[in-house]
C-alpha positions as CSV (number, residue, x, y, z in Angstrom):
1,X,84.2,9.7,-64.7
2,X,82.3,6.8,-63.1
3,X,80.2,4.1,-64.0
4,X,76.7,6.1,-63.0
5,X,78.1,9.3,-65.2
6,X,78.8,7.2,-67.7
7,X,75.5,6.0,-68.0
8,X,73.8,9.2,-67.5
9,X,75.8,10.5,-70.3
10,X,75.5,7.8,-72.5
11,X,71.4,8.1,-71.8
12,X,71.3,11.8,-72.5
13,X,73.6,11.3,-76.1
14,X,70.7,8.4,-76.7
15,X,67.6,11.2,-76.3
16,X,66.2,11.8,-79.8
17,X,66.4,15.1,-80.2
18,X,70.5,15.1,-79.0
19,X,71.2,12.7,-81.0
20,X,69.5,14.3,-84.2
21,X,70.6,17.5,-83.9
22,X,74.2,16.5,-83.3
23,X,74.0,14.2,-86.1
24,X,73.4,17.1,-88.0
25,X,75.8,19.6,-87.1
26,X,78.9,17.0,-86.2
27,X,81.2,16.0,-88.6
28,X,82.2,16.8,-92.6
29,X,84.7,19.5,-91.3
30,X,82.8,20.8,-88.4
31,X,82.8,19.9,-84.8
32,X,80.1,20.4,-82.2
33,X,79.8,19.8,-78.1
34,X,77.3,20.1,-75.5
35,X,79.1,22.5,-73.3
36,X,78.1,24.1,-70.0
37,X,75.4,23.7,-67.5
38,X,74.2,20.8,-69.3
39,X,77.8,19.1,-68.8
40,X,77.9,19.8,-65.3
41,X,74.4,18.9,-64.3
42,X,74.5,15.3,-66.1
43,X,77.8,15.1,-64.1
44,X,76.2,16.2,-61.1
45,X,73.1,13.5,-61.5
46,X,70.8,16.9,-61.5
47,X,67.7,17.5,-63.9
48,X,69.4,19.0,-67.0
49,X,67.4,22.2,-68.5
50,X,68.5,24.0,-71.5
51,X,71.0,22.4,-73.6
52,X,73.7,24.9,-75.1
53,X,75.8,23.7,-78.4
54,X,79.3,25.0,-79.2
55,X,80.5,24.3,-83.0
56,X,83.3,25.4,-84.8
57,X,80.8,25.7,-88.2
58,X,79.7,29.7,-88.6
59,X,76.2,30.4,-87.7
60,X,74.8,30.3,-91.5
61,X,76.4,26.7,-91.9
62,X,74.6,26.1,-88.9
63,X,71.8,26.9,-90.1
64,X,71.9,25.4,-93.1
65,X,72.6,22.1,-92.2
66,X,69.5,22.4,-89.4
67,X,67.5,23.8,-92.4
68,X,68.5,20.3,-94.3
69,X,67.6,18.0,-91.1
70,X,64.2,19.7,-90.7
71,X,64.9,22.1,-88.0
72,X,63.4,25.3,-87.5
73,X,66.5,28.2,-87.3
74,X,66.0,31.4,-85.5
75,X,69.1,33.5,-85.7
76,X,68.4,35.0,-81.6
77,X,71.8,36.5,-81.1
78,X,73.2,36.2,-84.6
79,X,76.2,38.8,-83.2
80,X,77.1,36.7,-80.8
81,X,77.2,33.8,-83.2
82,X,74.2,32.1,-81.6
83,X,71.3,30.5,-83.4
84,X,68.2,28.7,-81.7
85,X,67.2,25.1,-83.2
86,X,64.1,23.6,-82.3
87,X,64.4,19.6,-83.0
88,X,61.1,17.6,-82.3
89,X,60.0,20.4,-79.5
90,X,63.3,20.9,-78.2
91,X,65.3,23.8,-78.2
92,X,69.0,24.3,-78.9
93,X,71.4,27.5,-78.7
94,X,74.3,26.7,-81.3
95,X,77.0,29.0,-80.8
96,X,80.1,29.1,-83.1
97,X,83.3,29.3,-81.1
98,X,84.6,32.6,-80.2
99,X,86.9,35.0,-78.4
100,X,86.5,38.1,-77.0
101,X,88.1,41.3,-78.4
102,X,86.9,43.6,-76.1
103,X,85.0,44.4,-72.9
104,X,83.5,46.8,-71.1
105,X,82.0,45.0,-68.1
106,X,78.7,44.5,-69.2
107,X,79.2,43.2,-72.7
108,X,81.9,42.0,-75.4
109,X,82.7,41.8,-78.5
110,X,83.6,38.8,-80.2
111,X,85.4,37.3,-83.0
112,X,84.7,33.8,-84.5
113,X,87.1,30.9,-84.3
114,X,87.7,27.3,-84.2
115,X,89.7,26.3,-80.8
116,X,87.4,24.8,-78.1
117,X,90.4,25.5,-75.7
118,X,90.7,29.2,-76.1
119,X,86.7,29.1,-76.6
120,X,86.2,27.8,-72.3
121,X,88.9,29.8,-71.4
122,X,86.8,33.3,-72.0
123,X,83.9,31.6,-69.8
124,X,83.3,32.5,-66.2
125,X,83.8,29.2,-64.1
126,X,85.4,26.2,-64.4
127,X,82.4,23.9,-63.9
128,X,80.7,26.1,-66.4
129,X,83.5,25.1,-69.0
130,X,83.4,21.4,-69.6
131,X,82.4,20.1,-73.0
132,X,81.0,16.6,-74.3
133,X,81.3,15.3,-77.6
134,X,78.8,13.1,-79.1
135,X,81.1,10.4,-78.8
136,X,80.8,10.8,-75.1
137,X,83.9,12.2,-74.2
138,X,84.4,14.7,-71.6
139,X,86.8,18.1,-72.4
140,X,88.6,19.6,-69.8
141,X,90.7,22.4,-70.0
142,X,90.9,24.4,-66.7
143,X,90.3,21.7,-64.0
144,X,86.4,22.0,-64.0
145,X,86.1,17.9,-62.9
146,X,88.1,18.4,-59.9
147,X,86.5,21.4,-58.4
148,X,83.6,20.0,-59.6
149,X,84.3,17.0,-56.9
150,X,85.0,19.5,-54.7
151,X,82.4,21.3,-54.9
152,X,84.6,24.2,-55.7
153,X,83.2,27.7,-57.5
154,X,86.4,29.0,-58.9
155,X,87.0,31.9,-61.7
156,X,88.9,30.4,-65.1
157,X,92.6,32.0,-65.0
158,X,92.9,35.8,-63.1
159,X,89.3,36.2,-61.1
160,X,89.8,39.9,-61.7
161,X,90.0,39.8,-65.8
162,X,87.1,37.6,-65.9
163,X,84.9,40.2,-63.5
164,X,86.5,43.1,-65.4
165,X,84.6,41.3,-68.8
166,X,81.0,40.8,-67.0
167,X,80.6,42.4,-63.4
168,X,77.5,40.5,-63.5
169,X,80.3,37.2,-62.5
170,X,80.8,39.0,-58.8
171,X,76.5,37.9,-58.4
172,X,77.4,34.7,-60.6
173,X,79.7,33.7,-58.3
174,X,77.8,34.0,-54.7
175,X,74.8,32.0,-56.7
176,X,76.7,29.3,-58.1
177,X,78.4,28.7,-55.0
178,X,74.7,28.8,-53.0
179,X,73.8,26.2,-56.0
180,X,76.3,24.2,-56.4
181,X,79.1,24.9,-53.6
182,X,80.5,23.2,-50.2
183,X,82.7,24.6,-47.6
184,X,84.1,28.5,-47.7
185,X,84.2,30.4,-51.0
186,X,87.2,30.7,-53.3
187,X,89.7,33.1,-51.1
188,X,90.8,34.5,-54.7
189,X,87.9,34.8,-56.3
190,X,86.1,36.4,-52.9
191,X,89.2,38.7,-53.1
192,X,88.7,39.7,-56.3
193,X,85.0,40.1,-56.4
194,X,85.2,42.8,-53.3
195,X,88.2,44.9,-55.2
196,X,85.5,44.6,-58.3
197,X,82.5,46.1,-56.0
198,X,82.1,49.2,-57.6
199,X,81.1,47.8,-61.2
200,X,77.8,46.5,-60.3
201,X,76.8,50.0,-60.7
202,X,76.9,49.5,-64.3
203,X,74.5,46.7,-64.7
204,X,71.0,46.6,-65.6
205,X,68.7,46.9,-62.5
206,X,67.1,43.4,-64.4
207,X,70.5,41.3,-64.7
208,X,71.2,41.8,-60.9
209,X,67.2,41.1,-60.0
210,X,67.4,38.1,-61.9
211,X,70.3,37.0,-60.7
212,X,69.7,37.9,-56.9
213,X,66.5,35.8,-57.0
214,X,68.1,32.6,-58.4
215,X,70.6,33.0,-55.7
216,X,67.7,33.7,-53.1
217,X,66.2,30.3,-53.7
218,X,69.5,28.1,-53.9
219,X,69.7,25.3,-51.7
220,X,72.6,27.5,-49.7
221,X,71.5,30.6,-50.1
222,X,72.1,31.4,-46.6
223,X,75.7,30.8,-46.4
224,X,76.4,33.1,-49.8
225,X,74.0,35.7,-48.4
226,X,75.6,36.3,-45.3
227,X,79.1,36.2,-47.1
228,X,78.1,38.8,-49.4
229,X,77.1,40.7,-46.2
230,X,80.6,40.0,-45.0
231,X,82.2,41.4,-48.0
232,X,79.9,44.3,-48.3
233,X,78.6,43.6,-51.4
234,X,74.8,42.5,-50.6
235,X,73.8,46.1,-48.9
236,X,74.6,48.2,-52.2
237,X,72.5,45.4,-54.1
238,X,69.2,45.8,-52.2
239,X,69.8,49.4,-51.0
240,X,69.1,48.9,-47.3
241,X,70.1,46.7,-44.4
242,X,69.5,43.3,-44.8
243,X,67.3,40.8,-42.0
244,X,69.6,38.0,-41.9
245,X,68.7,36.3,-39.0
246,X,65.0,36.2,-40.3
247,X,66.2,34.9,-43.5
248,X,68.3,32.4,-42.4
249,X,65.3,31.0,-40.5
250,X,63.0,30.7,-43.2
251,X,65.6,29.3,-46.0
252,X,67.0,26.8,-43.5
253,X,63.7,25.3,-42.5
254,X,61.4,26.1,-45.2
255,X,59.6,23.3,-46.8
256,X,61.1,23.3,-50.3
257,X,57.6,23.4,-52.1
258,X,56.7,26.5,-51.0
259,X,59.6,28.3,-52.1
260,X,59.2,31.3,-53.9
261,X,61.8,34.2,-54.5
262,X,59.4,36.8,-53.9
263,X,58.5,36.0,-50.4
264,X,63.1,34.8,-49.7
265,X,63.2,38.4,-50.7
266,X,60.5,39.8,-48.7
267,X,62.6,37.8,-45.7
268,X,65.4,39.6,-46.6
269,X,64.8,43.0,-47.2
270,X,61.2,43.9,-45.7
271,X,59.7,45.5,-43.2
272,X,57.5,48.2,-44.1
273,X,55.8,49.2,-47.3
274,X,58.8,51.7,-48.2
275,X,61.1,48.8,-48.3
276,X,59.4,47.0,-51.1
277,X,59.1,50.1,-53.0
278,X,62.4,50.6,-52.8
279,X,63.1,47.0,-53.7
280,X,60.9,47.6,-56.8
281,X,63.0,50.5,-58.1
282,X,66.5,49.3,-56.8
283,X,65.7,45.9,-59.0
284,X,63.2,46.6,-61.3
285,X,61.0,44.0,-59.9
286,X,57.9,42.5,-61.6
287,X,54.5,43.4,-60.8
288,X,53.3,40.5,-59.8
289,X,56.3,39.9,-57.8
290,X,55.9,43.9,-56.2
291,X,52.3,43.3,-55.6
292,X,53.2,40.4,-53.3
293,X,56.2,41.9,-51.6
294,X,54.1,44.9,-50.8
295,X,50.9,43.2,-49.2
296,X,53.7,41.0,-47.3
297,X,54.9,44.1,-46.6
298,X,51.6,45.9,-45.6
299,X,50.5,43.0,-43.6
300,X,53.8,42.8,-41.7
301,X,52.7,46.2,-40.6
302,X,49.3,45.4,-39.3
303,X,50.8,42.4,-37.4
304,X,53.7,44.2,-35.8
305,X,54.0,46.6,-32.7
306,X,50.7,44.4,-30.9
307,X,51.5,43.5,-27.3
308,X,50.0,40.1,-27.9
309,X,49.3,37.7,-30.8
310,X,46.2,39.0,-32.9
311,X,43.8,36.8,-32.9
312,X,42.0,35.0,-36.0
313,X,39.5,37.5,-36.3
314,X,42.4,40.0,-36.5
315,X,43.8,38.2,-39.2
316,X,40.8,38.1,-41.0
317,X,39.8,41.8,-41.3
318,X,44.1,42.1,-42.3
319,X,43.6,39.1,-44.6
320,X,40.6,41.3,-45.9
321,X,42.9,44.2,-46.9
322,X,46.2,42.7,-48.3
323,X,45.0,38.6,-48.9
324,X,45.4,35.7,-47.3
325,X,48.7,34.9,-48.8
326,X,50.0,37.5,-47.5
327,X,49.2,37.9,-43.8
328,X,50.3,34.0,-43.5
329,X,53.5,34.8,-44.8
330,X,53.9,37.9,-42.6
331,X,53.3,35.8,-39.8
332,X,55.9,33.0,-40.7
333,X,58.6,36.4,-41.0
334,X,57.7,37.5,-37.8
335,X,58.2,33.9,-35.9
336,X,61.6,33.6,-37.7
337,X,61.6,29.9,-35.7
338,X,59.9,31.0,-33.0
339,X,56.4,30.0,-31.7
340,X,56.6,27.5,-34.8
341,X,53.5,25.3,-33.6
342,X,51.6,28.3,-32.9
343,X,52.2,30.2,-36.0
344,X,51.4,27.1,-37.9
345,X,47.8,26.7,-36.6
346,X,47.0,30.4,-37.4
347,X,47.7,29.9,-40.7
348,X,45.7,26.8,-40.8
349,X,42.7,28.8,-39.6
350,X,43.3,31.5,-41.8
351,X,43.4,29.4,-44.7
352,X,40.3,27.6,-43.5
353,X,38.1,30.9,-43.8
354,X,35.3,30.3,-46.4
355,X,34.6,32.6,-48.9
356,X,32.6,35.7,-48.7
357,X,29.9,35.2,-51.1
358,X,27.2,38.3,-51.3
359,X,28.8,40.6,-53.8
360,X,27.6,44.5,-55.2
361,X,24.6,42.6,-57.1
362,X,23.3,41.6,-54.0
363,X,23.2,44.6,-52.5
364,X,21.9,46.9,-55.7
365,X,18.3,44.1,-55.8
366,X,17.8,45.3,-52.3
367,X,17.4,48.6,-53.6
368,X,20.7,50.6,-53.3
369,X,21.8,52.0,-56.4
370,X,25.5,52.0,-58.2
371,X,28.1,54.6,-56.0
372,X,30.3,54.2,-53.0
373,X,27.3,53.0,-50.6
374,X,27.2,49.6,-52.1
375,X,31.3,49.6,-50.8
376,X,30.5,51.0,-47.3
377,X,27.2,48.1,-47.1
378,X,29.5,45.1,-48.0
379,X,32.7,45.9,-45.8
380,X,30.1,46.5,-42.9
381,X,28.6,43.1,-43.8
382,X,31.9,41.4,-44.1
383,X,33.3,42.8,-40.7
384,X,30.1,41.8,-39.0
385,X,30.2,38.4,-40.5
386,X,34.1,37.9,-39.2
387,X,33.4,39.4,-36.0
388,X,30.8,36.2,-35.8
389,X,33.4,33.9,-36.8
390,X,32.9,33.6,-40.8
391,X,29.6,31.3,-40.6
392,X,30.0,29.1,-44.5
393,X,26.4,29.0,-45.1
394,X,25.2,31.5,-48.0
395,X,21.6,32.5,-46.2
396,X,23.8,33.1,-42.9
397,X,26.1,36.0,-45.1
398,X,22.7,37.2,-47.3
399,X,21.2,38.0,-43.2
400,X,24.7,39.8,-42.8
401,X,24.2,41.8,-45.7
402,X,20.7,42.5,-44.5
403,X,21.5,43.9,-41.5
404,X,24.0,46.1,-42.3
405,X,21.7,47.8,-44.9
406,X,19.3,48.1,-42.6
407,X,21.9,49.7,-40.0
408,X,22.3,52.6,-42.5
């Protein structure tokens, strides 16, 4: 461990709410560690986000002894030997040290017990397995600070037992690898995760979406995409054939702000409105996140099969029907790095479009009454009014409205 690890370490022990809660569970018989992503990230120099416990106490010494610091408790996987603490705003998941005494894939069962060695030896990978101790020690038992150098996403022990435990790990390990990975995969644990294919049928349509969408947005998401493709394991997940080329244009140049896993996966797997609704069912998506992959989806259609470029008043009457949002995303899909300057200054325009301001109430106190004609008068009015450019001024759109009623 270096000198800046040292001192990142030594400033997270320091944070109130580490320090308090491992003052309280550490110690009079009992032992507790930070362990997993925490570990990793602080020895990584990343942002660390939740902060997991291990403890050899059971989960109701656990919480008694938060109880008697002045912690809030909630047993939220009491099973699995987990309770939640919440220390000045902060949340914890304590987890009493187990091993597993059966699996079926998806899901084990576990027995309680006090070895920290055999405890990261039922985890998945060896970065995920390192431990800290409040007095700022780092555990190692299966080589996690060396392929953590490397930059290495390997399997603890046989790759194949520890899929055959979760096949959830075969995702797990394409995503860490796009997160925190350099230079080819693992050649055993690739191996393994191929011959272990046919259990991702058993998962939970939401397990694999979540997990395919952190992997979407990871900073080499490209590289572990196309070597899922490679190892036919990404055509099963998303049910049809994937656009890599277009997605390895937008996640290798995209500016990182605008990254969003709905539109990596509309990149992917879209081209027409069937594919997101295949997405939707295939991976139980959201509905916010099907309602954009769909209008992406939709406005891909309206921009493709055109012998030219439409122009902006095109995109306005599509922007009408599916949003804004939408059509300027189908249009960086469909330069996939081409035209990039171009593309760029129709989306500029588009997003430049003022608002639309007479609405229904407009119409109805120049005398039509509620029912479908108050529809047909404003899209009328609002085709008219792009058709002219998309004037801003609120008496220039009220003149639009007037004409089209009196068109009727």
């Amino acid at each position: 461990m270096n000198e800046a690890q040292r001192t990142r370490i030594e400033g997270f022990l320091r944070r109130p709410a580490v320090a308090s809660v491992l003052a309280a569970l550490d110690g009079e018989g009992e032992e507790t560690r930070v362990v997993g992503g925490a570990v990793r990230d602080l020895l990584l120099g990343q942002p660390v986000g939740d902060v997991d416990l291990a403890t050899t106490a059971l989960p109701d010494e656990t919480a008694r002894r938060a109880k008697a610091a002045g912690f809030k408790a909630v047993p939220t996987g009491i099973e699995h030997g987990t309770v939640t603490l919440v220390a000045q705003g902060v949340a914890f998941e304590v987890t009493t040290l187990r091993r597993d005494v059966e699996t079926d894939g998806r899901r084990a069962k576990v027995a309680f017990g006090r070895d920290f060695t055999e405890d990261a030896m039922r985890r998945d990978f060896t970065v995920n397995a390192l431990g800290l101790g409040r007095d700022g020690a780092i555990h190692d038992y299966c080589g996690g600070l060396a392929d953590l150098a490397a930059r290495r996403i390997r399997f603890i022990g046989d790759p194949a037992a520890r899929i055959h435990e979760d096949y959830l790990r075969i995702l797990r390990f394409f995503r860490f690898h796009a997160r925190y990975g350099a230079g080819p995969l693992d050649a055993a644990g690739l191996a393994a995760c191929i011959a272990g294919r046919a259990g991702l049928e058993g998962l939970s349509r939401e397990r694999v979406r979540a997990e395919m969408l952190k992997l979407l947005v990871a900073p080499r998401a490209v590289d572990a995409v196309s070597a899922m493709m490679g190892a036919g394991l990404l055509m099963p997940v998303i049910g049809g054939v994937p656009h890599l080329s277009r997605f390895a244009s937008v996640a290798g140049g995209e500016d990182g702000a605008a990254v969003y896993p709905a539109f990596r996966l509309a990149a992917l797997a879209v081209a027409v409105r069937e594919d997101a609704l295949r997405l939707r069912e295939r991976l139980r998506l959201s509905n916010e996140e099907f309602d954009r992959i769909e209008r992406i989806a939709l406005a891909l259609e309206g921009l493709s099969g055109r012998a030219e470029r439409p122009g902006i008043a095109a995109l306005r009457h599509l922007a009408h029907q599916v949003g804004a949002d939408a059509v300027a995303a189908g249009l960086v899909l469909l330069a996939a790095g081409v035209d990039g300057a171009q593309t760029q200054q129709a989306i500029a325009e588009l997003g430049r479009t003022p608002a639309f301001l007479p609405s229904g109430r407009d119409v109805m106190k120049r005398g039509i009454g509620a029912g479908p004609e108050i529809g047909r008068v404003l899209d009328k009015a609002r085709y008219d009014w792009i058709e002219a450019g998309c004037p801003a001024g609120e008496a220039e759109q009220v003149a639009f409205l007037d004409r089209a009623i009196s068109a009727r």
